[in-house]
C-alpha positions, 0 to 999 in steps of 0.5 A: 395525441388528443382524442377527436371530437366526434358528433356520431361514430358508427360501428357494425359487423364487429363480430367479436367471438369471431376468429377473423375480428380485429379487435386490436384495430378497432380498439385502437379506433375507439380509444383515439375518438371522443363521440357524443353518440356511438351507434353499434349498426349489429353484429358486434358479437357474434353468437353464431360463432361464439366458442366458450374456449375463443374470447380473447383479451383484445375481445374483452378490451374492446367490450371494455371500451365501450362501457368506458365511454358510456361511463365518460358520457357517451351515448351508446345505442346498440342495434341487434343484428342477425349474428346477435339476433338473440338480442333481440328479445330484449329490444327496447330496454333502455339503461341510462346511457345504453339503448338496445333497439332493432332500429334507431330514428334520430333527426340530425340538422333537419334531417331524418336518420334511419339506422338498422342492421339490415339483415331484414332484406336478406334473402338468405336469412329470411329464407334459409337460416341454416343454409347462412349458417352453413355459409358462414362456417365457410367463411370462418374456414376462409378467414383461418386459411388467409390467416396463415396465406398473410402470415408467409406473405409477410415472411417473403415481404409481399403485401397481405391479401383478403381472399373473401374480399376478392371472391365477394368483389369478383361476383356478378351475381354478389354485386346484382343482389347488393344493389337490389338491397340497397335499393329496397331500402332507399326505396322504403326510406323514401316513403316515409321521408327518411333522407339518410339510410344507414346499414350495416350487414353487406360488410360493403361500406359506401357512401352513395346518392339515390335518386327517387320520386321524393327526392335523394335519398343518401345510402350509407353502409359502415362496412364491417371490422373483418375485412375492411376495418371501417367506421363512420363519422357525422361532423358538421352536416356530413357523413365520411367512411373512415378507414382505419389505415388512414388514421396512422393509429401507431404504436407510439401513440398507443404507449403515450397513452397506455394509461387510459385503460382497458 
C-alpha cells in the first residue's frame, strides 16, 4: 500500500507521555501519509503529565516518525500549546525543516491560514491554571477507569466506550463555553481577514462556517488522539477531518511495510 500524497497534515492534542495517547493509532497514520507540510496544532507532549517512569516505545515511535519525515523532506512546524507551554520559551527557533512557533499564517490558494493551539481563549487556563491542572488529573484517573470498562467490554463482546467523550457531550454548559470560543475566534480571524481558523485545544473536531460582517470565516478544529483519534488534511482547496477508523490502516498492511522503520 503506497503512502498518500498530502499537501498539509494537521495533528494536535497528541499528548504523548500521557497514559490515554494513542500512539500506536497515530503512528500508523503518520506512516500511511506522505504530507508536503505537517502542522503540529499543541499539546503533542504533554509536560503536565510527563512521568520519568511512563514513555513508552509506541511514544518514542511516534517522535521518531516525525523526525523521519522531515529528513524525507517534510515541512514540520510545531506550535506550542498549554501542556507544552514550556516550549514556548524558544518560539521562533527555526532548524532547517522545523519551525517551533506559537502561531503559523500560511496563504493557501489565495487564502489566508490562521493556525494556533488555542488555549489563549480559555477561561480556565488564563484564570485558574492550578485549578486546569487539578481537572486534568481527573481526567487521567478517568482515562485509566475506562481503560479497564474497555477491557471487560471486549471480553463480554460489547463495543468500547469513551466515557470523558459522553460526559463532555452531555454538558450544557461544555457546549455554550465551546461556542463562545469558537466564536472569538472567528471573530478575531475576521478582523484581520483570515478566511480559515485552525485550533486545536477543544479535543472537538469540526468543520463549521461562520458567517460575519467581512465575510465566512471556515472554524477548523483537528481534534485530539485521546478520544477522537483525528487529523486534518488540505488537498486541492479544501479542508477534510480524517478519522482514523475510516482509514482501515490493518495489520496486514503494517507487516508489508514493517521495513520502513521506526
Amino acid at each position: 500500500m503506497a503512502k498518500r500524497a498530502v499537501k498539509i497534515a494537521v495533528i494536535s492534542d497528541v499528548h504523548l507521555g500521557f497514559v490515554g495517547c494513542r500512539a500506536k493509532e497515530l503512528n500508523r497514520y503518520l506512516k500511511s501519509i506522505e504530507p508536503e507540510i505537517l502542522v503540529i496544532n499543541g499539546d503533542f507532549i504533554d509536560i503536565w503529565q510527563f512521568r520519568t517512569y511512563y514513555f513508552p516505545t509506541s511514544h518514542s515511535k511516534v517522535l521518531q516518525r516525525v523526525f523521519k519525515m522531515m529528513s524525507s523532506g517534510t515541512q514540520v512546524y510545531y506550535l506550542t500549546g498549554n501542556h507544552d507551554e514550556m516550549l514556548r520559551r524558544y518560539s521562533g527557533l527555526n532548524m532547517g525543516n522545523l519551525v517551533l512557533d506559537d502561531k503559523l499564517v500560511l496563504e493557501l490558494d489565495g487564502k489566508l491560514h490562521w493556525f494556533f493551539h488555542g488555549d489563549i481563549f480559555d477561561i480556565s487556563m488564563r484564570g485558574s491554571k492550578w485549578l486546569a491542572k487539578l481537572g486534568n488529573t481527573g481526567y487521567e484517573l478517568l482515562i485509566l477507569t475506562n481503560k479497564l470498562a474497555n477491557f471487560f467490554l471486549e471480553l463480554m463482546g460489547r463495543e468500547r466506550t469513551m466515557f470523558s467523550k459522553r460526559i463532555k457531550d452531555a454538558t450544557k454548559s461544555g457546549v455554550k463555553k465551546l461556542s463562545n470560543y469558537e466564536q472569538t475566534a472567528v471573530d478575531i480571524a475576521a478582523e484581520n481577514n483570515y478566511k480559515f481558523v485552525i485550533n486545536g485545544h477543544t479535543h472537538k473536531p469540526i468543520i463549521k462556517d461562520f458567517a460575519t460582517e467581512n465575510g465566512t470565516v471556515t472554524y477548523v478544529n483537528s481534534g485530539d488522539w485521546v478520544e477522537n483519534m483525528t487529523a486534518l488534511e488540505y488537498e486541492n482547496g479544501d479542508w477534510k477531518l480524517i478519522q482514523y477508523k475510516d482509514l482501515k490502516l490493518d495489520e496486514d498492511w503494517l507487516k508489508a511495510t514493517s521495513s520502513d522503520l521506526p
